[in-house]
Structures are given as C-alpha cells and as structure tokens.
VODONU-227020 format. One line per field, with one value per residue (C-alpha): residue number from 1; residue in one letter; x, z, y. Coordinates in Angstrom, 3 decimals, padded with zeros to 6 digits, always signed. Layout:
marpa	[NUM|...]
doke	[A|...]
px	[X|...]
pz	[Z|...]
py	[Y|...]
END
This chain:
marpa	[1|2|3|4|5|6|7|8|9|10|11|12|13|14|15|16|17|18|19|20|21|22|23|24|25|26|27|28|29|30|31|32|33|34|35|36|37|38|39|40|41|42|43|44|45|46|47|48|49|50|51|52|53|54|55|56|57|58|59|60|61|62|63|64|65|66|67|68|69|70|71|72|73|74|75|76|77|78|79|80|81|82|83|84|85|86|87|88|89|90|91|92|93|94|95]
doke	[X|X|X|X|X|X|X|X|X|X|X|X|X|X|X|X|X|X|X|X|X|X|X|X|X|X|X|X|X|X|X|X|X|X|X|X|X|X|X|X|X|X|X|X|X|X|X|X|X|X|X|X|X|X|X|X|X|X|X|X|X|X|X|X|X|X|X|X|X|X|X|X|X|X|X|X|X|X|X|X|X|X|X|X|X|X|X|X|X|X|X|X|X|X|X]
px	[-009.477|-007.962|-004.662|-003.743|-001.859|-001.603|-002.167|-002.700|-003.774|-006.384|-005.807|-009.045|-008.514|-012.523|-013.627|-015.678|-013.596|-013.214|-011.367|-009.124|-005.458|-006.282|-004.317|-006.597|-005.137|-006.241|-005.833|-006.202|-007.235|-004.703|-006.139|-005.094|-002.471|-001.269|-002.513|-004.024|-007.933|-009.176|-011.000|-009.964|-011.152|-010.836|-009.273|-007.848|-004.651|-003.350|-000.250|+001.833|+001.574|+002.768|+002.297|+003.663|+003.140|+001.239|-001.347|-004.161|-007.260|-010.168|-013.425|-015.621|-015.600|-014.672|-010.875|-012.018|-014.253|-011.305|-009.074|-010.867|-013.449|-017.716|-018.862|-016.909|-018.160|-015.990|-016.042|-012.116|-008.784|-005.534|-003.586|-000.930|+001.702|+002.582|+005.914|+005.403|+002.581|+003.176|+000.488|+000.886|+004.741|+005.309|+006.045|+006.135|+007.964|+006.634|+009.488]
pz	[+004.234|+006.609|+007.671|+006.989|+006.716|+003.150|+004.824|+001.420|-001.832|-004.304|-007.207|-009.732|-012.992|-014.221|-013.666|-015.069|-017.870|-016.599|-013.709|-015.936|-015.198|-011.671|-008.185|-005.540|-001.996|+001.379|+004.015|+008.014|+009.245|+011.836|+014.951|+016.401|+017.824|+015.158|+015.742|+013.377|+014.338|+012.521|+010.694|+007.067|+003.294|-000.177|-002.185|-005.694|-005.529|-007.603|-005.555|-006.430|-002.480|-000.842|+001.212|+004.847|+003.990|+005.452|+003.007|+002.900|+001.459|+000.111|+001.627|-000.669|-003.837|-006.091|-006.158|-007.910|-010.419|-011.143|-011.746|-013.296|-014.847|-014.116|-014.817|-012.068|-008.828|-006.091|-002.535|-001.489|-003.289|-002.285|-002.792|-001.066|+000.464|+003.974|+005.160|+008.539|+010.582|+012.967|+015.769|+018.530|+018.120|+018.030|+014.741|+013.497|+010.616|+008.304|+006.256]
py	[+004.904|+002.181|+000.873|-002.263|-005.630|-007.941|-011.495|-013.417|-013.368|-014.685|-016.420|-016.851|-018.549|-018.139|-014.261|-011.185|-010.161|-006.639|-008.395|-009.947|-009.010|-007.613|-008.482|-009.837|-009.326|-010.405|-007.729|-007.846|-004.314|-002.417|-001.143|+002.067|+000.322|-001.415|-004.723|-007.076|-006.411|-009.771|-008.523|-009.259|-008.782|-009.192|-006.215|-005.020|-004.196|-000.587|-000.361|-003.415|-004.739|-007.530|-010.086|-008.663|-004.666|-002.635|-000.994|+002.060|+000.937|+002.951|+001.448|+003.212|+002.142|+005.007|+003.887|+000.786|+002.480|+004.626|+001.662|-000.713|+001.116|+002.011|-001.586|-003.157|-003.809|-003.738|-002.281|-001.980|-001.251|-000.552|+002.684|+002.975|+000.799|+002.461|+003.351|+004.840|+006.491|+009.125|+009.561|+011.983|+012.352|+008.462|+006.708|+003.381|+002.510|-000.769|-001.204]
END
C-alpha cells in the first residue's frame, strides 16, 4: 500500500460493463516526506475520495478483484481516505 494525493479524476462515458458505475481517480504518490513524488496513476475508487485528500492505495490488485469482481482487470484501488500519519513521534494531519 502507498500514500497518496487525489489530483483529478476520470470521466469515461464508453467502458467494460463491469466498470460501469465505478469512480476513476487520479492520484500523485506521497514521498516519505509528504511531497507529491510525480509520479501519478489511474485508480478505482472504494472509499468515496476526493479531489485534495490524501488516500491509501492497494498496488496489488486484489482490492479491485474484491470490489468489482474476478473479471476485472485493474492494478490500483483506493481504500482508505487518510487522516493523519504518525512517523517517528511527528504527525501530520490531512484534514
């Protein structure tokens, strides 16, 4: 799983019907720092995000399969919008 940032999202009017109904964000990755790395991609979204929150995405798969069934394909979902992050006693707070 990985940290990070909803940037934008995608909006598809012709799609695989076992898309159909699904949220298509675009995410920026968070460094350990919490900078925007960059690098960004194209995810489901199970957790209601939005644009400006910072998100944990499964980069694996499964999470997708689980949501939107075996047939999909998909790489990247996210589960989780992010409140804070505590790393060696410091925390940073997203909402």
């Amino acid at each position: 799983m990985r940290l990070a940032q909803v940037v934008g999202n995608v909006v598809s009017t012709i799609k695989d019907q076992g898309y159909a109904g699904q949220k298509l964000m675009i995410v920026d990755f968070l460094s350990e720092g919490g900078g925007r790395t960059g690098e960004e991609a194209i995810v489901f979204d199970a957790a209601q995000a939005g644009v400006g929150d910072v998100v944990l995405v499964t980069t694996n798969g499964s999470a997708a399969s689980q949501l939107l069934g075996d047939r999909v394909i998909a790489d990247m979902t996210i589960c989780g919008v992010v409140d804070s992050v505590s790393l060696d006693g410091a925390v940073r707070n997203y909402l």
